[in-house]
Each structure stands twice: as C-alpha cells, then as structure tokens.
N, C-alpha and C positions, 0 to 999 in steps of 0.2 A: 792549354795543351802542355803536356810536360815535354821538355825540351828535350830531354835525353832519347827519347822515343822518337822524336820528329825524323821519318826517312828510314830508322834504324833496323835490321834486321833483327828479331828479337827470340828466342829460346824462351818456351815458358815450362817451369819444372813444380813438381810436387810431389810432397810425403804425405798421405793419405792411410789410415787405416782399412784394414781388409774389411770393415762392417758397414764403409762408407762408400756406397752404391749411387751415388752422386757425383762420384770424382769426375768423370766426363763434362757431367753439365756444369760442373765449377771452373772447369779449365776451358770451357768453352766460352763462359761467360769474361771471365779474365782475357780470353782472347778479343772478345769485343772488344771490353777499355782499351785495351794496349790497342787497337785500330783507331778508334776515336782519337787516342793522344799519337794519332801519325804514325805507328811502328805497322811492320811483317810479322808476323807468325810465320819462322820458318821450321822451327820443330817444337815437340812437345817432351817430354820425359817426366815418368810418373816412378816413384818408386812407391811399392804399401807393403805394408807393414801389419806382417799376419799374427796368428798365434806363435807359428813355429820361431817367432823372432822374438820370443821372452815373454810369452802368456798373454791373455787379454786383458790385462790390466794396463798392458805398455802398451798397445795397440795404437793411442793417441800419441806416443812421446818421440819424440826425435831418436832418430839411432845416436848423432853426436851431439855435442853441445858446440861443436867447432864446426862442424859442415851441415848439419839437422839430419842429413841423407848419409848413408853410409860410406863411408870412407871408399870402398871399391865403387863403388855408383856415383860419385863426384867425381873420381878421379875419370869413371867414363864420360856421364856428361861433358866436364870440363875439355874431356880430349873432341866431342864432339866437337863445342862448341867454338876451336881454335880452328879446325880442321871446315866447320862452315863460316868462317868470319864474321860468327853473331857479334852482333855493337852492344846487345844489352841482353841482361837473363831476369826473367821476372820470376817470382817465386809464390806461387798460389798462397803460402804458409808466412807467417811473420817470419822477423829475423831479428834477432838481436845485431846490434853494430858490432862486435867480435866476427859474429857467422858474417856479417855481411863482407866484414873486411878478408876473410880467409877468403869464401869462395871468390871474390872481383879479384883477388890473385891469384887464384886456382885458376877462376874460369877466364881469364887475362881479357875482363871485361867489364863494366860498372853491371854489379845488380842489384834490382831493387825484389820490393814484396809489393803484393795486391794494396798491402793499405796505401805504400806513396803516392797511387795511381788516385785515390778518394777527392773527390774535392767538397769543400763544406757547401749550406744549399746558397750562399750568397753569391758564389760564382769563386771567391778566395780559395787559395791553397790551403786543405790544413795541414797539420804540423808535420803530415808522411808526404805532400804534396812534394817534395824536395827529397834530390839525393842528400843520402845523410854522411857526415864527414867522421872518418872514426876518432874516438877521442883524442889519439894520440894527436893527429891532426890540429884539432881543436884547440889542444892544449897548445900547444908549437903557433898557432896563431894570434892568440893572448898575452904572448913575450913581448 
C-alpha cells in the first residue's frame, strides 16, 4: 500500500486528447488503485485537448512543460483542491519532477502520477512506487 494514500482524500486529474474516448474508463481505473492503496476519490478534473488548441498534431502534448494542464485550469484545480482539503492529487498522465514539484505547490499537496501507484509482479515497489523528491532536494541531502 502506498503510504501517502492510506486514509487520504485524493483529486484525480487528466490531460487527455479530444480523439481519446477512453478518458472515463482510464480515470475510472485509476480510481480503483488509488482505493486498493487506501485513498477517497473525492473529485475528478479532466482537461482535453482539442484541435482548436494548436492542430492535431499537439492533441497528445501537454499545454505546459511546467503544469502539463493549462495554466488557467491548474490554477482552477489547484484552488479546488485547497478549498476541499485534498491530502494527495494523482495525475492519470506522467510527470516529470519539475511538473511535480510546481503543481505539490500549486496544488499545496504531495502529487503523484498513475505509474507511482504500479507495483512490480513480486509484490516490491518499483522505481514510481515512491514519492519522488525533486532534485533540488536530493541534491541538498548529499552535502
């Protein structure tokens, strides 16, 4: 069980392409894990990402390299998820540790992505099983 999740009320968010008529069942699925690893689903937030938002050829690509999700659509979430006292925001989508570290101070909460949630088939954690510490971090504990 991931610790972070045990008890925790959880926001689950995604950036989804407008041709991907799946996003339901993926967010629905994700809400399973994050129950097995002990959390709530207490809301969802979905942003997609159509043509009219830069052709179909971006359709798959993050609006930022800093939030994945659109600057106005974080800044909602995020106000959401102050205003319901989510403990954790899980993210359908990977995340680079940058995006991770902006939104967990956006959204003034630890988030992770779908793959932390994974565990390998021996029963171990893999390498997403863990929250990840951003590099500054890291670095600053290596002194």
């Amino acid at each position: 069980m991931n610790a972070a999740l045990a008890g925790a009320e959880v926001a689950l968010v995604g950036l989804f392409s407008a041709k991907d008529k799946e996003f339901e069942s993926k967010l629905n699925l994700l809400a399973s894990v994050v129950e097995v690893h002990g959390g709530q689903v207490v809301s969802r937030h979905v942003q997609r990402r159509g043509v009219s938002s830069g052709g179909a050829d971006k359709m798959g690509d993050a609006f930022s390299r800093r939030t994945l999700l659109s600057p106005g659509r974080a800044r909602e979430i995020a106000e959401a998820c102050r205003q319901r006292g989510v403990g954790v925001a899980v993210f359908a989508n990977p995340l680079t540790d940058h995006q991770r570290a902006v939104l967990t101070d956006m959204f003034g909460c630890p988030v992770l992505c779908g793959e932390d949630l994974r565990q390998v088939r021996d029963g171990r954690p893999s390498r997403h099983g863990r929250l990840r510490t951003p590099r500054r971090a890291r670095a600053q504990g290596r002194q």
